[in-house]
N, C-alpha and C positions, 0 to 999 in steps of 0.2 A: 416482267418486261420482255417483250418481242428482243430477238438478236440485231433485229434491224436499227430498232432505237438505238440499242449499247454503242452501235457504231457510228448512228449520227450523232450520239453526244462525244464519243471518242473526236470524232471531226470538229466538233461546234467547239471543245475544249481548245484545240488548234487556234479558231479566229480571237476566241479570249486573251487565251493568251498573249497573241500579237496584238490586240487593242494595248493591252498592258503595258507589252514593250514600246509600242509607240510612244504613249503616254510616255513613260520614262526616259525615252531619248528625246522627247522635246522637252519636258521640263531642264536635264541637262544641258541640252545641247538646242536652244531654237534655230530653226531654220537650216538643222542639217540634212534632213531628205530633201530638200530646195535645192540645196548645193550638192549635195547624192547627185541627182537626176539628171545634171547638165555634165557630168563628168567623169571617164573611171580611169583615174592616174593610178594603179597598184606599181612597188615595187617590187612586189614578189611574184612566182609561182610557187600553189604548195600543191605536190603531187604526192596525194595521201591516199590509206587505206579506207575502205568505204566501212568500216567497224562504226558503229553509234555510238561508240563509247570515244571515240577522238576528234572531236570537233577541231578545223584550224582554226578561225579568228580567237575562239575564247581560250587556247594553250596558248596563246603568244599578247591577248588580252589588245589584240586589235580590231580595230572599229571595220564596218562593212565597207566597200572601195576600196581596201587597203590591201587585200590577197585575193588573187585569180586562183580560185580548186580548182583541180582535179583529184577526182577520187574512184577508187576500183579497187578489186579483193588484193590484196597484196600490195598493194602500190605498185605493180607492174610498169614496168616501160617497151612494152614490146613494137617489133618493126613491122608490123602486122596490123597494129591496132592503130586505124587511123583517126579512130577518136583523140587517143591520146599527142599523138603526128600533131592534126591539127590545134589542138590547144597548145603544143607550144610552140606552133611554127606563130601563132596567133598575138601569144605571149610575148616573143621572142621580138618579129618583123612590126607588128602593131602598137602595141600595150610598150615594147619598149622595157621589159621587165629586168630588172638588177640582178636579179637572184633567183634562181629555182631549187625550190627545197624538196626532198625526196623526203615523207617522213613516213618510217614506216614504226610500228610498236611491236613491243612484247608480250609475246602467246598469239600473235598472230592466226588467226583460223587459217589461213589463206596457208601459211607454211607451216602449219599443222599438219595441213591435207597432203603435203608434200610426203609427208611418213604413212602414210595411210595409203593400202589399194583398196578402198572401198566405198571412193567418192562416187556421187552423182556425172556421168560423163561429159556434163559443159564444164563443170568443174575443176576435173581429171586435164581436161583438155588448157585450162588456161592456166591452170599450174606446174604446166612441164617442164620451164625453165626453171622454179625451184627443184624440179628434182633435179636438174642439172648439177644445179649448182649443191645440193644432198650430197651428189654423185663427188660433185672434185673434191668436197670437204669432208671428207669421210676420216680423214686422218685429221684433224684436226678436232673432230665430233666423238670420235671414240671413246674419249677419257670421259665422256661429262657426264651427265644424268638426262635422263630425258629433258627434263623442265629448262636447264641447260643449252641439252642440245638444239632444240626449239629455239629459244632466245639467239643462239649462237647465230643460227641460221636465218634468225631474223634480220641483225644486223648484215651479213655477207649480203642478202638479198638487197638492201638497201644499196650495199655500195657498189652492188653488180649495175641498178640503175641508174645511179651516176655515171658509170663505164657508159652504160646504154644512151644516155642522153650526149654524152660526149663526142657521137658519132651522128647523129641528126644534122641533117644540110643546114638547118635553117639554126643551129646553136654554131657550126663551125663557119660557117658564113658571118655570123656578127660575130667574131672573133676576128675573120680575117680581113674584118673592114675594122674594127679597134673600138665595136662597142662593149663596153662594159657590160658582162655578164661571168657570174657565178654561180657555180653547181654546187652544190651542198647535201650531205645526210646526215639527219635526224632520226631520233628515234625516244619512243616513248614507252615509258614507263606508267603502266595503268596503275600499277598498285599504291603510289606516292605523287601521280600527277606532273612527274617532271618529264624535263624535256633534255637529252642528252646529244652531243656534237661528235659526231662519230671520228672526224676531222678526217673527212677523203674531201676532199673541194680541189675542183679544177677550176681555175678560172683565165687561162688561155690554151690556146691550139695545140702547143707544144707540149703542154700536160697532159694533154686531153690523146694526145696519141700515144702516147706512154703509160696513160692511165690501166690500173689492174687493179684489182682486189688485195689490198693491202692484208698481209699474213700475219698480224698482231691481231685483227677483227673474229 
């Protein structure tokens, strides 16, 4: 069989699939893509890492409408990157969202490559703030083992974007008008599927300017 084919059956598996899923969420649920379609009230934002192996709706076993992604190598919050800007000024002023959850996992490739000089140079490039952040936790990093260290570093990276999101116009603005929003990092554990509360949560202005990388993480 041609390479051409392999790949359009790789595709056609794809539409299957989803006939499948359909099927299945209407025999539970009728007339829920009905009500889908006229409406997207999410409570959350989940700003996660773009790994295949971390899906957000099905870790938190919520239905579609119910969390706004974003997703990228590292779960990054940078001031630069206006894709990520706009999804939660979008979030934030529109969608109206309660919660933005930072979720990033363990063994991270993204702050992997933070130990590594020997990435690919787009690569290199959009993970300089982990080495940053490499760089301030070096005493805190020395004692562990590699697998450790990684891990270690995975969590500080999480709650650095917490710090990061805390400083966005458009999250200190609904705070200084008295909407309800909360910051939050998570972090995932691929080996057993759990989901762990790292507990850095800002959820006013006044935390949020004091906010730092708590030294127990």
């Amino acid at each position: 069989m041609c390479q051409q084919c392999d790949c359009n059956q790789d595709i056609q598996q794809l539409f299957k699939n989803n006939e499948e899923w359909v099927d299945e969420v209407n025999q539970a649920n009728p007339g829920f893509f009905e009500s889908l379609a006229h409406q997207q009230k999410p409570e959350y934002l989940w700003i996660g890492c773009s790994d295949s192996r971390v899906p957000a709706n099905e870790l938190v076993k919520m239905d579609p409408g119910t969390i706004f992604v974003h997703r990228n190598i590292a779960n990054l919050v940078n001031s630069s990157d206006m894709n990520v800007l706009s999804v939660i000024q979008y979030a934030v002023e529109v969608l109206k969202v309660k919660h933005i959850i930072v979720n990033g996992h363990y063994g991270c490739g993204g702050v992997q490559a933070s130990f590594n000089e020997t990435n690919p140079d787009l690569i290199d490039h959009w993970i300089r703030p982990i080495r940053k952040y490499l760089s301030r936790a070096k005493d805190i990093l020395a004692p562990l083992s590699k697998t450790e260290q990684v891990d270690k570093l995975c969590e500080i990276n999480v709650a650095e974007q917490v710090r990061n999101i805390c400083h966005i116009p458009a999250v200190k603005k609904a705070w200084q008008k008295g909407q309800p929003l909360a910051i939050h990092g998570f972090i995932y554990d691929i080996k057993d599927g759990r989901l762990h509360n790292l507990n850095v949560t800002v959820d006013n202005i006044d935390d949020a300017e004091k906010a730092i990388v708590r030294k127990h993480l």
